[in-house]
LUMKENU-176547 format. One record per residue (C-alpha): residue number from 1; residue in three letters; x, y, z. Coordinates in steps of 0.02 Angstrom, whole numbers. Example, Ala and Ser with C-alpha at 12.3 -4.5 7.8 and 13.67 -1.06 7.14 Angstrom:
# residues 2
+-----+-----+--------+--------+--------+
!   i !  aa !   east !  north !     up !
+-----+-----+--------+--------+--------+
!   1 ! ala !    615 !   -225 !    390 !
!   2 ! ser !    684 !    -53 !    357 !
+-----+-----+--------+--------+--------+
***
This chain:
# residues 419
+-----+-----+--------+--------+--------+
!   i !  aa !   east !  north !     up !
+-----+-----+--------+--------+--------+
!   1 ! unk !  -2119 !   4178 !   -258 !
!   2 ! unk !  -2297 !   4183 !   -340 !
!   3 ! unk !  -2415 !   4330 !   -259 !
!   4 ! unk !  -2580 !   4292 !   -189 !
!   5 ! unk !  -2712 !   4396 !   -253 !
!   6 ! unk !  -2876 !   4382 !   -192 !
!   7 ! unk !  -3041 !   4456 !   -251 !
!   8 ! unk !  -3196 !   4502 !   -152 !
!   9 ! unk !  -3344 !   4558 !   -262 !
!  10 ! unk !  -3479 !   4658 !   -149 !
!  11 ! unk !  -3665 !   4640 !   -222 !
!  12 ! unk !  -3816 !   4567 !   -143 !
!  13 ! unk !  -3869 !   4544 !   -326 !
!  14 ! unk !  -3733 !   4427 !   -370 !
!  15 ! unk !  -3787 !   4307 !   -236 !
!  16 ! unk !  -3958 !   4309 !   -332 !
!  17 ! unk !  -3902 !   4243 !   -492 !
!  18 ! unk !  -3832 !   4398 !   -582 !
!  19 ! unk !  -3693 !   4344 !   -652 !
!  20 ! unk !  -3524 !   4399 !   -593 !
!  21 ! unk !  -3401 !   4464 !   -741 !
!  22 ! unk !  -3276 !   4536 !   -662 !
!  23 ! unk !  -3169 !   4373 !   -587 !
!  24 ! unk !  -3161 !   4334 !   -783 !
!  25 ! unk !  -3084 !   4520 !   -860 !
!  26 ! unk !  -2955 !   4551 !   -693 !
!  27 ! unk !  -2877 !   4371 !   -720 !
!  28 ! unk !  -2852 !   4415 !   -932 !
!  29 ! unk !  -2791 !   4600 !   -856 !
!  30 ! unk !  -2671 !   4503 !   -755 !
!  31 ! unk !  -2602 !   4376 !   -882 !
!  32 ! unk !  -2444 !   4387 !   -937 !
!  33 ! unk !  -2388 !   4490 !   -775 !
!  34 ! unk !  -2327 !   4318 !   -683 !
!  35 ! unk !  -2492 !   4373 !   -563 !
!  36 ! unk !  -2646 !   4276 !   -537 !
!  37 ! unk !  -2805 !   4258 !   -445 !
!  38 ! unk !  -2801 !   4117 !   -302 !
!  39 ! unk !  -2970 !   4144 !   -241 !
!  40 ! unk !  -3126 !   4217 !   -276 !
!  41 ! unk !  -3247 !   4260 !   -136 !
!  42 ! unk !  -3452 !   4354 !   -166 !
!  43 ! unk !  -3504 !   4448 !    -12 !
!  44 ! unk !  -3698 !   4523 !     25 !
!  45 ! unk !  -3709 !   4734 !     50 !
!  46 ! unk !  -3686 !   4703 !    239 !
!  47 ! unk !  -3555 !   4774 !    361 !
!  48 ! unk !  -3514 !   4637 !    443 !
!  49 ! unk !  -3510 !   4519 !    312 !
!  50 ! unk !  -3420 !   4661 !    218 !
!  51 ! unk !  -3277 !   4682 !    381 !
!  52 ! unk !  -3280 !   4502 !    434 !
!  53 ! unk !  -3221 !   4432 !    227 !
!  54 ! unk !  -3104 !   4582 !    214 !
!  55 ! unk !  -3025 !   4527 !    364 !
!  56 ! unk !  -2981 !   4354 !    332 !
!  57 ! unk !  -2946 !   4386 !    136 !
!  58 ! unk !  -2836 !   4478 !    186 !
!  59 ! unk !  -2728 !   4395 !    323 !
!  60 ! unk !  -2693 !   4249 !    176 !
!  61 ! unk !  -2660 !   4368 !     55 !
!  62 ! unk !  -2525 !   4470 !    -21 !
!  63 ! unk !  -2648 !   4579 !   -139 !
!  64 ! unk !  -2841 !   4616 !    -93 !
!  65 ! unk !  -2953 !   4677 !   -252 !
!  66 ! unk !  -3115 !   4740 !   -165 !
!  67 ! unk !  -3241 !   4770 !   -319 !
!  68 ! unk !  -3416 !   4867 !   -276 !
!  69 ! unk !  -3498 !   4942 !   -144 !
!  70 ! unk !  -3413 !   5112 !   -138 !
!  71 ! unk !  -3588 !   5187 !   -218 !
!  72 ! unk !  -3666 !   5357 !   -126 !
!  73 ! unk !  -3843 !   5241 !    -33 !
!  74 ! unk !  -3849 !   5162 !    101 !
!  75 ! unk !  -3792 !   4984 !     44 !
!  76 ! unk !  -3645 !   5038 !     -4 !
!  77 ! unk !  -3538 !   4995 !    132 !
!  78 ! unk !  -3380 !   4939 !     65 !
!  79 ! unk !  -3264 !   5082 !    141 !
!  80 ! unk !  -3338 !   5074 !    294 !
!  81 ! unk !  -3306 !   4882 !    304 !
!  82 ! unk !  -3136 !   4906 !    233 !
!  83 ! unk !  -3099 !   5038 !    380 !
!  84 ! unk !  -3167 !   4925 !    501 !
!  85 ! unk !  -3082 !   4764 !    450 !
!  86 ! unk !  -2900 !   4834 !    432 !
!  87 ! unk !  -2925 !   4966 !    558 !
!  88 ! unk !  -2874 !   5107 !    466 !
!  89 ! unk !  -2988 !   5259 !    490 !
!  90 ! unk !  -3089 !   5345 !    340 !
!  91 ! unk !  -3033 !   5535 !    305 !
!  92 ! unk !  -3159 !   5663 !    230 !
!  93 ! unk !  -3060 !   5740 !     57 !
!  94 ! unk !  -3144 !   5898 !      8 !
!  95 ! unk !  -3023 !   5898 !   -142 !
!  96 ! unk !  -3096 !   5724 !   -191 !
!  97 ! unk !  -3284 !   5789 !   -155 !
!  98 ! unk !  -3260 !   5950 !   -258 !
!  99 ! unk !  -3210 !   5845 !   -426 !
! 100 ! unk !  -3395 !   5737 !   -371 !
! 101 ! unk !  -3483 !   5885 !   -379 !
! 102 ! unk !  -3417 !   5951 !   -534 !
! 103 ! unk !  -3446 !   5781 !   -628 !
! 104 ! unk !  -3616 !   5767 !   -548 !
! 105 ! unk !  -3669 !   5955 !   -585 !
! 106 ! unk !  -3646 !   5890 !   -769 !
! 107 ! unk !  -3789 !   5790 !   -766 !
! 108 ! unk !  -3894 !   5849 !   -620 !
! 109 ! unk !  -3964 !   6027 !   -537 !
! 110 ! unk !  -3946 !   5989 !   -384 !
! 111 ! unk !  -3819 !   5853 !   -296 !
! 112 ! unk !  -3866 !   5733 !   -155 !
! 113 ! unk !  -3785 !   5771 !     29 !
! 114 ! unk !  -3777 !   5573 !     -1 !
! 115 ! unk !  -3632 !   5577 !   -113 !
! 116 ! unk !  -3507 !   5663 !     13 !
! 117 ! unk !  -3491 !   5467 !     64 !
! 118 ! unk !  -3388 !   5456 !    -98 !
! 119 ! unk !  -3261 !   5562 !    -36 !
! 120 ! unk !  -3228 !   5450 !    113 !
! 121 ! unk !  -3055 !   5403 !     90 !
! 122 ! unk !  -2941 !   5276 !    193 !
! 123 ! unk !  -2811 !   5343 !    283 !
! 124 ! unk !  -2652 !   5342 !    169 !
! 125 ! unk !  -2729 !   5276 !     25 !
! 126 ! unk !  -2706 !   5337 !   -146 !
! 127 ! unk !  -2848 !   5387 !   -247 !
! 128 ! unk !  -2882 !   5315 !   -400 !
! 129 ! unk !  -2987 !   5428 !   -523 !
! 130 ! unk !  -3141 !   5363 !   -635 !
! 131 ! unk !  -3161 !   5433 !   -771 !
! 132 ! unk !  -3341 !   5349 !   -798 !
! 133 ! unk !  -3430 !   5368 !   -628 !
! 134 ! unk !  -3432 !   5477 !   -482 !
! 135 ! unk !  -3343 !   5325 !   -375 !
! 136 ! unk !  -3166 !   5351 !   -369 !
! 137 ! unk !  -3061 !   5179 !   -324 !
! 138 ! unk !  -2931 !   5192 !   -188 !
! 139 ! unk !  -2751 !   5084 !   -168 !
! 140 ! unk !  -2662 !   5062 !      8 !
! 141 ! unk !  -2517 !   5006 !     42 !
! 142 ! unk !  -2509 !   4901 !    227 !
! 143 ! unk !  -2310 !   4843 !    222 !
! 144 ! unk !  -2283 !   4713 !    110 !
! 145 ! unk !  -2462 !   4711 !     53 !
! 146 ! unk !  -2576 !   4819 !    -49 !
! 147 ! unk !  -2798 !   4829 !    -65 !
! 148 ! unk !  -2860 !   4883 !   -193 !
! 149 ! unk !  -3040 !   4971 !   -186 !
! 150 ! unk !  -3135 !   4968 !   -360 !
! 151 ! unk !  -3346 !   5027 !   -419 !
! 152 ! unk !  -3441 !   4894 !   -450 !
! 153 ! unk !  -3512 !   4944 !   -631 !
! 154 ! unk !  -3406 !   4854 !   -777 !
! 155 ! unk !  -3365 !   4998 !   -858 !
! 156 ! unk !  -3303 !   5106 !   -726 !
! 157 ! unk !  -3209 !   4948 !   -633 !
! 158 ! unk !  -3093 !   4913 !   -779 !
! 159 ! unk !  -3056 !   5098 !   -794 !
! 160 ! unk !  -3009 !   5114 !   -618 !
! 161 ! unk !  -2909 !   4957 !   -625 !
! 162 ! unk !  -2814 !   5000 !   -747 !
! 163 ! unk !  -2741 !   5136 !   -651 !
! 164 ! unk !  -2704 !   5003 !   -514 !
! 165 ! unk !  -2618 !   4888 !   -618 !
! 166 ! unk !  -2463 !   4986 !   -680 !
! 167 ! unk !  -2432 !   4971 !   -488 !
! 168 ! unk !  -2468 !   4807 !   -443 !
! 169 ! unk !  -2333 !   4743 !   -589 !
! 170 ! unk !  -2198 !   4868 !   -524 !
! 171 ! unk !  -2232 !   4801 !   -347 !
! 172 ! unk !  -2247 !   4614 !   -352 !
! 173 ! unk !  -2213 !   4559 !   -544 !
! 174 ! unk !  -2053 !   4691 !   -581 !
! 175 ! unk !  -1917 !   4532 !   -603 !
! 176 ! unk !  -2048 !   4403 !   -693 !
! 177 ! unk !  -2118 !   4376 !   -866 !
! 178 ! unk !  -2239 !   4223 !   -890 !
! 179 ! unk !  -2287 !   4139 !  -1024 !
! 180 ! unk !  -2464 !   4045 !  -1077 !
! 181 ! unk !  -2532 !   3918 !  -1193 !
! 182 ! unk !  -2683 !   3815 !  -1200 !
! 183 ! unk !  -2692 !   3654 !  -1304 !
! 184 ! unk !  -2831 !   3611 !  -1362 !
! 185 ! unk !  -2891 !   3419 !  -1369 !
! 186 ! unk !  -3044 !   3319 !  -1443 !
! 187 ! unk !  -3085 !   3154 !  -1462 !
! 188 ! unk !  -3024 !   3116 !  -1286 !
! 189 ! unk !  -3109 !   3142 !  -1128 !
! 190 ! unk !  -3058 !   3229 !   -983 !
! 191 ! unk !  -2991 !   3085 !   -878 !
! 192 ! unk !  -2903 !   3004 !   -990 !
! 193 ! unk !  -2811 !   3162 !  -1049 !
! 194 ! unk !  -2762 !   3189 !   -860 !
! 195 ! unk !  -2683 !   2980 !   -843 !
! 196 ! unk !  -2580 !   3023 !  -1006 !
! 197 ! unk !  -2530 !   3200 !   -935 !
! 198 ! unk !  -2510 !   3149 !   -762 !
! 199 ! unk !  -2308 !   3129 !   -777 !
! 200 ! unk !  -2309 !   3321 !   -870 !
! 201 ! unk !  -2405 !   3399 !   -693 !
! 202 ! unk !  -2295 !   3298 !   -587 !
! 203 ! unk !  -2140 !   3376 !   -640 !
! 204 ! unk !  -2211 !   3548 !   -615 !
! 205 ! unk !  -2162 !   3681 !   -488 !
! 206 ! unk !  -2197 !   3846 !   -423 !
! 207 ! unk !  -2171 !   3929 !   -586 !
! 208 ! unk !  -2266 !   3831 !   -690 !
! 209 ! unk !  -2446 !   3775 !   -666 !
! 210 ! unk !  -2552 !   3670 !   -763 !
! 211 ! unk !  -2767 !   3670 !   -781 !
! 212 ! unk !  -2857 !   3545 !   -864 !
! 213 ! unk !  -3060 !   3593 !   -899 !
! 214 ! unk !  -3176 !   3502 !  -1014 !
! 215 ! unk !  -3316 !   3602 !  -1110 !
! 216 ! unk !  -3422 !   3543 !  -1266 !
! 217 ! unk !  -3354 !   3433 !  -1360 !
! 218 ! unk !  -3161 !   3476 !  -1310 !
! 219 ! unk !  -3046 !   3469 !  -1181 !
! 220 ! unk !  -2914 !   3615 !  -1135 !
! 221 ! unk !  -2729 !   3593 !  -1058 !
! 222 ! unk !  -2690 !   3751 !   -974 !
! 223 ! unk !  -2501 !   3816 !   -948 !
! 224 ! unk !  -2444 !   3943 !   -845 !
! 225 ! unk !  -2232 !   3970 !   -841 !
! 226 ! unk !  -2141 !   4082 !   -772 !
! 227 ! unk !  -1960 !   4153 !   -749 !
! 228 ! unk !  -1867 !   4283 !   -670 !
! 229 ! unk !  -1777 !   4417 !   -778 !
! 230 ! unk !  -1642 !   4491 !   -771 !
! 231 ! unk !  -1673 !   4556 !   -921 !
! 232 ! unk !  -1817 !   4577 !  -1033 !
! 233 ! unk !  -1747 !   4466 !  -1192 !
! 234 ! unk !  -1657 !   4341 !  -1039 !
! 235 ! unk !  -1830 !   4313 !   -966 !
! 236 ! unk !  -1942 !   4269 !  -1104 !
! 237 ! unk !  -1800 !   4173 !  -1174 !
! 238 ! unk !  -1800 !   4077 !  -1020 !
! 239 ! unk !  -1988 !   4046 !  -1001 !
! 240 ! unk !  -1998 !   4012 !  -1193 !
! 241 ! unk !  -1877 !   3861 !  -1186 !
! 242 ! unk !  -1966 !   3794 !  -1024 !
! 243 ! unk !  -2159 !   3807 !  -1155 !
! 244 ! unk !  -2071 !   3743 !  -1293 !
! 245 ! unk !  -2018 !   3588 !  -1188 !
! 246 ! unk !  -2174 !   3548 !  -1113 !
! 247 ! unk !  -2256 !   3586 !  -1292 !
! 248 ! unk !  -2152 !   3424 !  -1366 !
! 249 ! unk !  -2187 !   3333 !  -1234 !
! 250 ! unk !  -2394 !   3358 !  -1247 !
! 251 ! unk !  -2380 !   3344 !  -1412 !
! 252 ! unk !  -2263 !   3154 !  -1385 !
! 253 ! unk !  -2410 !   3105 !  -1261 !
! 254 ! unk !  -2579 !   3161 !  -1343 !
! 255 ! unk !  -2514 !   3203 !  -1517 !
! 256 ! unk !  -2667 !   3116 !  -1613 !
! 257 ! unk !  -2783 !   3232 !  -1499 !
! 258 ! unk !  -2712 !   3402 !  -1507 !
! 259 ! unk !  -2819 !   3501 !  -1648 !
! 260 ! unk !  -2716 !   3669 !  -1593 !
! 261 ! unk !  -2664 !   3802 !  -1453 !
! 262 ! unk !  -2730 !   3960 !  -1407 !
! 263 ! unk !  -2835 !   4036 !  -1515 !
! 264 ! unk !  -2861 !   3899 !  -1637 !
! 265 ! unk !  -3029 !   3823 !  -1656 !
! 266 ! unk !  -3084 !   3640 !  -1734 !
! 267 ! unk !  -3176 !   3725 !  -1847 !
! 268 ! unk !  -3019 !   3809 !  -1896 !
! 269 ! unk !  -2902 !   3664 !  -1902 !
! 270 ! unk !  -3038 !   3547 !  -1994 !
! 271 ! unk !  -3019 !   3688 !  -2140 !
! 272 ! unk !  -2816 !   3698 !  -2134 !
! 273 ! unk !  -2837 !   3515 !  -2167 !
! 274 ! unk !  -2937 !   3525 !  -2288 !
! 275 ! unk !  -2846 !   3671 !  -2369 !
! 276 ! unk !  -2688 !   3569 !  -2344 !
! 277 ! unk !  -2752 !   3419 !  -2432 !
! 278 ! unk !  -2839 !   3521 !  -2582 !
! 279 ! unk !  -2997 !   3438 !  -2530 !
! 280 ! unk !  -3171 !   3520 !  -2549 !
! 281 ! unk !  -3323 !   3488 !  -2422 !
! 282 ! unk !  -3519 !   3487 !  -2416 !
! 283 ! unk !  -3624 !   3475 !  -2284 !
! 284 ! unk !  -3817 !   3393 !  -2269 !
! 285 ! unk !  -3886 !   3447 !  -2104 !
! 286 ! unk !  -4073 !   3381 !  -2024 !
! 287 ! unk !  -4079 !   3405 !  -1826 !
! 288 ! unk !  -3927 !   3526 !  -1827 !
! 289 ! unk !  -4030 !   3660 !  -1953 !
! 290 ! unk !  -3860 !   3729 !  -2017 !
! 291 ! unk !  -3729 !   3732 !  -1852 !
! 292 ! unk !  -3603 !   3653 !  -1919 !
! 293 ! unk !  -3606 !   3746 !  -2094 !
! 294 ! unk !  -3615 !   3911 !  -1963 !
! 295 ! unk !  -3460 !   3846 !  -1884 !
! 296 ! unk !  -3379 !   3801 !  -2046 !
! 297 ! unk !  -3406 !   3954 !  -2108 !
! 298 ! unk !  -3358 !   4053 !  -1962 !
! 299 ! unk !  -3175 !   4036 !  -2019 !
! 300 ! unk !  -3115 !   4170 !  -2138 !
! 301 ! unk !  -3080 !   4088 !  -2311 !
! 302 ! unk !  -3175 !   3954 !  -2268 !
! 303 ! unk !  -3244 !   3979 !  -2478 !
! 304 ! unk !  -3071 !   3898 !  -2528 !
! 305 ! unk !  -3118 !   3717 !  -2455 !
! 306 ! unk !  -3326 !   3732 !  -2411 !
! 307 ! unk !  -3423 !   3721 !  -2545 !
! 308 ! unk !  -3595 !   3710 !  -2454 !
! 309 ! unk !  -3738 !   3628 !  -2361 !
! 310 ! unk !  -3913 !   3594 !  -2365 !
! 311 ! unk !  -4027 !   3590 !  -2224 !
! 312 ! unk !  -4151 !   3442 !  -2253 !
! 313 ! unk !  -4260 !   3440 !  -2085 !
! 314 ! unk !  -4405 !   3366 !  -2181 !
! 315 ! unk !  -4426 !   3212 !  -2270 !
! 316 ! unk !  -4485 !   3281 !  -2450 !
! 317 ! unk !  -4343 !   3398 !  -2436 !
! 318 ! unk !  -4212 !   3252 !  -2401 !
! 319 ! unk !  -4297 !   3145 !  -2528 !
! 320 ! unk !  -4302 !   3303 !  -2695 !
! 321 ! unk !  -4143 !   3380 !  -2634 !
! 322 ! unk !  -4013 !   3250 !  -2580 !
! 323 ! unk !  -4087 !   3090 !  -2665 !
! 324 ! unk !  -4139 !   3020 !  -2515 !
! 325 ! unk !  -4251 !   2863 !  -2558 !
! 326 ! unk !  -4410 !   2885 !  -2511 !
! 327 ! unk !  -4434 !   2702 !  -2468 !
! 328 ! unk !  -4305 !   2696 !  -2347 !
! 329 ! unk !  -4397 !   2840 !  -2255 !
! 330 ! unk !  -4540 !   2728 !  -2253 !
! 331 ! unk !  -4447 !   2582 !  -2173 !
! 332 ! unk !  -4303 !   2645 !  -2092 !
! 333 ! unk !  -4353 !   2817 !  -2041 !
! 334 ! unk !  -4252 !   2975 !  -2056 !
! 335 ! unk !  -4133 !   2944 !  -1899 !
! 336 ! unk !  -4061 !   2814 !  -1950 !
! 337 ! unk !  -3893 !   2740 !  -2025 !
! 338 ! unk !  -3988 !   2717 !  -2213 !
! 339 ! unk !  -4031 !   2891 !  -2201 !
! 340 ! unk !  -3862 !   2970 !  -2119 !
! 341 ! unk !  -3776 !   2851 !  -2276 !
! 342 ! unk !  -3886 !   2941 !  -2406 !
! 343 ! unk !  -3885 !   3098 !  -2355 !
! 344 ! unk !  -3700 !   3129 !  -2360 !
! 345 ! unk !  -3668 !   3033 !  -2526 !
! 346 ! unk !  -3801 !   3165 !  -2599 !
! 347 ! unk !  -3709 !   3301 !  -2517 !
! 348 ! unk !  -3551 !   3231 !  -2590 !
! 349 ! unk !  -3640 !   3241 !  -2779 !
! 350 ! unk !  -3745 !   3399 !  -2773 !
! 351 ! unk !  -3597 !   3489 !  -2748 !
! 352 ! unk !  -3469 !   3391 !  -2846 !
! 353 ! unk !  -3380 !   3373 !  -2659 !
! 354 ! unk !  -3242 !   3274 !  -2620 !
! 355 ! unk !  -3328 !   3221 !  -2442 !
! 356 ! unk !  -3472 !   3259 !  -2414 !
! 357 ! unk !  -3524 !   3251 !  -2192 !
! 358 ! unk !  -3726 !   3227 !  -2147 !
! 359 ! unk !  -3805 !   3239 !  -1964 !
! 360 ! unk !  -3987 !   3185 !  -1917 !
! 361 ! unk !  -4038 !   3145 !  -1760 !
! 362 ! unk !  -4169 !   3186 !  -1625 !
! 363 ! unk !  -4135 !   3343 !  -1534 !
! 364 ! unk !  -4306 !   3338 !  -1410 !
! 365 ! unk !  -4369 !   3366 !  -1289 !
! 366 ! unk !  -4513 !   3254 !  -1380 !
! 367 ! unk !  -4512 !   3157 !  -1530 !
! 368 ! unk !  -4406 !   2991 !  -1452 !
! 369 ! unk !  -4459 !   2817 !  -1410 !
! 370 ! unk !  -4383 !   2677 !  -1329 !
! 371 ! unk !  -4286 !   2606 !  -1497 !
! 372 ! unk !  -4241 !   2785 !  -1540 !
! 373 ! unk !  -4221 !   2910 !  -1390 !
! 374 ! unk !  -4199 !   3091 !  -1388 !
! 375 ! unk !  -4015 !   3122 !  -1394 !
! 376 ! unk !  -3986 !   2972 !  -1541 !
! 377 ! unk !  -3895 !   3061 !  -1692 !
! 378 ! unk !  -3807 !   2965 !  -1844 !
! 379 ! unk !  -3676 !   3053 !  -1952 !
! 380 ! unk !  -3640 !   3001 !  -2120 !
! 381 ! unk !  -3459 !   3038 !  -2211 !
! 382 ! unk !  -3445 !   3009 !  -2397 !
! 383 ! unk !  -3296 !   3019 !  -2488 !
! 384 ! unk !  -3272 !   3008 !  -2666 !
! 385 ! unk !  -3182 !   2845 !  -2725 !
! 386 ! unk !  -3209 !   2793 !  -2531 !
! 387 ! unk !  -3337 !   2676 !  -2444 !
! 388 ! unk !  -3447 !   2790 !  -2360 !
! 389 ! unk !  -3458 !   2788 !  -2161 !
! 390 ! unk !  -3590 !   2796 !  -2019 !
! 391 ! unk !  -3568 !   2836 !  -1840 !
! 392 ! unk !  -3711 !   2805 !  -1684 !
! 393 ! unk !  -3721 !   2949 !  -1555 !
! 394 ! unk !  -3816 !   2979 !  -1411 !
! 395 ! unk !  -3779 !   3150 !  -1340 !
! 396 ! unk !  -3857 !   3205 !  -1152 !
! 397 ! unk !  -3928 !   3377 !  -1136 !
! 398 ! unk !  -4076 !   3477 !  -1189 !
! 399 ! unk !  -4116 !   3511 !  -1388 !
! 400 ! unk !  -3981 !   3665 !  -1382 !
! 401 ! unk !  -3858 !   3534 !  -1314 !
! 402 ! unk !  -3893 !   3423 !  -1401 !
! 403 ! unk !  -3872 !   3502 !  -1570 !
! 404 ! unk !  -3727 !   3582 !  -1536 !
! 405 ! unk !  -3627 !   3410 !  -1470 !
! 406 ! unk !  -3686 !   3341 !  -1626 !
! 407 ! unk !  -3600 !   3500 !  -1722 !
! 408 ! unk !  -3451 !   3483 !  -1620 !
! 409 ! unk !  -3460 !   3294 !  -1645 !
! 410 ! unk !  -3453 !   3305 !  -1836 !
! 411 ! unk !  -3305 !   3425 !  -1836 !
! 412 ! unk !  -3225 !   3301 !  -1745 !
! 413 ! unk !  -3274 !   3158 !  -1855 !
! 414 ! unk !  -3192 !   3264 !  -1992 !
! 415 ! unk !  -3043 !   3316 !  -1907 !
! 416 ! unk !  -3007 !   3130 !  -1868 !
! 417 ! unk !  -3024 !   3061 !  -2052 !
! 418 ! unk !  -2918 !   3203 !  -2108 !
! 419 ! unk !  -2764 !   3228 !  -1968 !
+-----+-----+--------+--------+--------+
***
């Protein structure tokens, strides 16, 4: 049976666009446990709000994580919302308040009455120590259910956690092991990779979940399976075969899609390719100002296959370094299939290349008329023995967006000639 964990984060700042990183590290702290996050809630420094969220989180859940708010001011409210929510009274630990000093007499003459709040521990809970802060977390244990209590600074709330979590996988993930992937797809948008999927999610079940989530250029297949164990090697055995089945049949489905899993990147299977194929690349690069050699070249060993680029954002420059005609300039302008065409056959000679990839477009936010817009981007791919070919974009988003789908766009461009 899959726990429900829920996490409230306390902080009248997150509600005014700081932004929240805890949701992010306590779901990778969780993976591989068979435990995850089912809902996320962000509460103001108020004791009501504070009592009235603790309550219902936790009447639909089987774990409470409670991060911030246990501070020594007056905002921070979280144990007294806590006490009031679950009804469990607060206990005054000297023991607790005399460690409090002693930290705080490290950095301070005298110590605040105001921290003595610190030291305000729920009945029956355990104390969990920080070893960065004067806010010690607290665990309690309710029958068949368990809150958590964690400080709100990064630092000090995955310290504190981690003292937490030893307990939370002996409690509720003792006889599971999961296993994870993500597959990576391009080329394909996000509906259409969910109609060819659809009959993988269908057959899934309790103990194995699936997420699909499109960012730039890409879209990722999350899977989640687990399996009870009886023993250690019986249970990853077990939830191995399960992956390795669903693997074969993403790979039957979407096959011509998949660039890699995990932590494979396009960039990095464009250059196995490559490698693969003995092939060596150059780039020419206008509107992009060297993002995709960056991303190229972000791959260690990426010297065995990249040979190098030259960033031509002006016209003299396109004409003196890749051969660019200056004519064509004239009539066709620089974004423009002529140009994209020219640019990457120079590529392909300056560097003796055996393809050779241009981009030039308009990134914005000015520069566009009505024939050609901000957003329109050609890319040129030249290949030695090969008629050379020319693609038409027009990519949404401000200039940062825009330059970086046109990166991403080219990678794919090359991973698609090449797979």
């Amino acid at each position: 049976m899959r726990r429900r964990i829920e996490v409230l984060c306390v902080g009248t700042e997150l509600l005014s666009g700081k932004v929240n990183t805890h949701i992010a590290w306590l779901a990778q702290a969780l993976e591989g446990s068979g435990l995850a996050i089912s809902r996320e809630t962000i509460l103001g420094d108020s004791l009501e709000e504070i009592a009235g969220g603790v309550a219902q989180a936790y009447a639909r859940s089987d774990v409470l994580i409670v991060c911030g708010g246990l501070g020594p001011t007056f905002d921070d409210v979280t144990r007294d919302g806590v006490s009031r929510a679950l009804c469990v009274p607060l206990r005054y630990d000297r023991e607790l308040y005399a460690k409090i000093h002693a930290r705080l007499r490290r950095y301070f003459r005298l110590v605040p009455e105001e921290n003595k709040r610190q030291a305000q521990v729920l009945e029956g809970a355990r104390i969990l120590a920080n070893a960065h802060g004067s806010a010690p977390g607290q665990l309690l244990r309710l029958g068949s259910k368990m809150v958590i209590l964690l400080p709100g600074p990064p630092k000090e709330m995955k310290a504190v956690f981690s003292r937490a979590l030893p307990v939370l996988k002996s409690t509720y993930a003792r006889n599971t092991v999961t296993l994870k992937s993500v597959f990576h797809l391009c080329d394909i948008t996000e509906s259409e990779a969910d109609e060819k999927l659809g009959p993988v999610v269908a057959r899934g079940d309790s103990d194995t979940r699936f997420t699909i989530l499109a960012s730039l250029g890409r879209v990722d297949f999350h899977v989640s399976v687990s399996a009870r164990k009886v023993g250690i090697k019986q249970g990853l055995a077990s939830a191995q075969r399960r992956l390795d089945g669903i693997r074969r049949e993403i790979l039957g489905r979407l096959g011509p899609y998949v660039f890699g899993a995990d932590a494979e990147t396009l960039e990095s299977a464009v250059g196995a390719l490559l490698r693969r194929r003995g092939l060596k690349l150059a780039t020419a690069e206008s509107c992009t100002g060297g993002l995709l050699s960056e991303r190229l070249t972000s791959v260690a060993g990426s010297s065995d296959y990249y040979l190098g680029g030259i960033v031509a954002y002006s016209n003299p420059v396109k004409c003196a370094q890749l051969g660019v005609p200056e004519r064509m300039l004239q009539t066709r302008g620089a974004v423009s299939k002529p140009c994209a065409r020219a640019m990457a056959e120079g590529a392909l000679r300056r560097f003796g290349a055996d393809m050779g990839v241009s981009i030039t477009g308009i990134a914005g936010p000015g520069g566009g008329t009505t024939q050609k817009p901000v957003g329109l981007v050609f890319m040129g791919l030249a290949r030695t023995g090969r008629a050379t070919q020319v693609k038409k974009f027009i990519f949404s988003g401000d200039r940062a967006q825009i330059r970086e789908r046109s990166a991403v766009a080219a990678l794919t461009l090359l991973f698609q000639t090449l797979r």
